[in-house]
N, C-alpha and C positions, 0 to 999 in steps of 0.2 A: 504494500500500500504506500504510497507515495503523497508526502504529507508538502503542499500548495501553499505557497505564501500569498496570502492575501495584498491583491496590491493597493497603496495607499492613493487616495485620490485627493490633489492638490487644487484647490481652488483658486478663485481671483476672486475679490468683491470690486465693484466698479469703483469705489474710491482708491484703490491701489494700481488698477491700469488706468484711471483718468492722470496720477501722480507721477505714475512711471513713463508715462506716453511726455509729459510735461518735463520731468528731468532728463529725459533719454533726449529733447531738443537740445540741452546746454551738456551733461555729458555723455558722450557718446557710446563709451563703456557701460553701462549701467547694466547694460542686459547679462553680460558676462560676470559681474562684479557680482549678479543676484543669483546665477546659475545653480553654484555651488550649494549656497543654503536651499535651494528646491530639490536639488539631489537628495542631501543630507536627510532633509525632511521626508522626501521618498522611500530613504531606504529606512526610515522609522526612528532618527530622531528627533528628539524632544532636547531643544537646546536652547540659550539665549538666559534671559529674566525673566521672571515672572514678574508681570505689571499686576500689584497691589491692588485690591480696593475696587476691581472692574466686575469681579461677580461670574467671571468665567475666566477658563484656563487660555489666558495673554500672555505671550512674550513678547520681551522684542530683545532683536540680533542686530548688532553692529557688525557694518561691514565696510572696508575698505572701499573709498573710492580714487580707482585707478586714475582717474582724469586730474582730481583735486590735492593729490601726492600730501595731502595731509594725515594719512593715517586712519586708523579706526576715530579714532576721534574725531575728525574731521567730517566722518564718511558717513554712512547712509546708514537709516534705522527701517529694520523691516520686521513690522509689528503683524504678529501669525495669532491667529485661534485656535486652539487644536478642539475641535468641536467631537472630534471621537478619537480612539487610536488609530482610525483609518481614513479621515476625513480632516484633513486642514483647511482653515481659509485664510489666506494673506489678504491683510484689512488694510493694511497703508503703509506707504512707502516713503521718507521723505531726506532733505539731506539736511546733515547738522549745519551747514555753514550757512543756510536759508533760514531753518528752524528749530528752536531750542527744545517742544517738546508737544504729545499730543493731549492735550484734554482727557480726563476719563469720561464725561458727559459724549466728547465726538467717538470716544473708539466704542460705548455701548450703542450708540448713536449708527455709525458703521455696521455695528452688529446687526441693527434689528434691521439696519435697510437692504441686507444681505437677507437675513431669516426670511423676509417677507416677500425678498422677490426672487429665491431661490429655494420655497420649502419642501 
């Protein structure tokens, strides 16, 4: 008997590809830069911070951006849901040197605008 991994399904909420469509204009890397953490995520892990105080299981991962040669710190925050262990949704995408942080009011916000037009 041959035991099947279940494969994990990666989502987009439309505040994350309206964010990414928008930084991917200034840098051009970005698509590569985010690669990695969708792999990672694919192959089942669970990585990054847990964002506090949101009422569901939030992270978010710092990720180098290659264009902005400033580092993790400089670089890009990609804020995930893990809505099941087989279902993530990446809720927004943004860059530190534009913005310092997201709301918990926007990223439940995020949420339910996902929940409801993807139920």
């Amino acid at each position: 008997m041959q035991s099947r991994l279940q494969e994990i399904l990666i989502e987009f909420a439309p505040e994350f590809k309206r964010n990414l469509r928008a930084l991917a204009k200034k840098y051009r890397h970005i698509r590569s830069d985010v690669q990695p953490v969708i792999d990672r995520l694919q192959n089942g892990e669970v990585f990054g911070d847990q964002v506090p105080k949101v009422h569901y299981a939030v992270f978010k991962v710092r990720i180098k951006n290659t264009d902005a040669h400033k580092g993790k710190r400089g670089g890009y925050r990609v804020i995930y849901y893990l809505k099941s262990s087989l279902r993530i949704i990446l809720l927004t995408i943004y860059s530190k040197l534009e913005q310092s942080d997201v709301s918990l009011e926007r990223l439940r916000a995020v949420i339910k605008e996902f929940e409801n037009g993807n139920a």
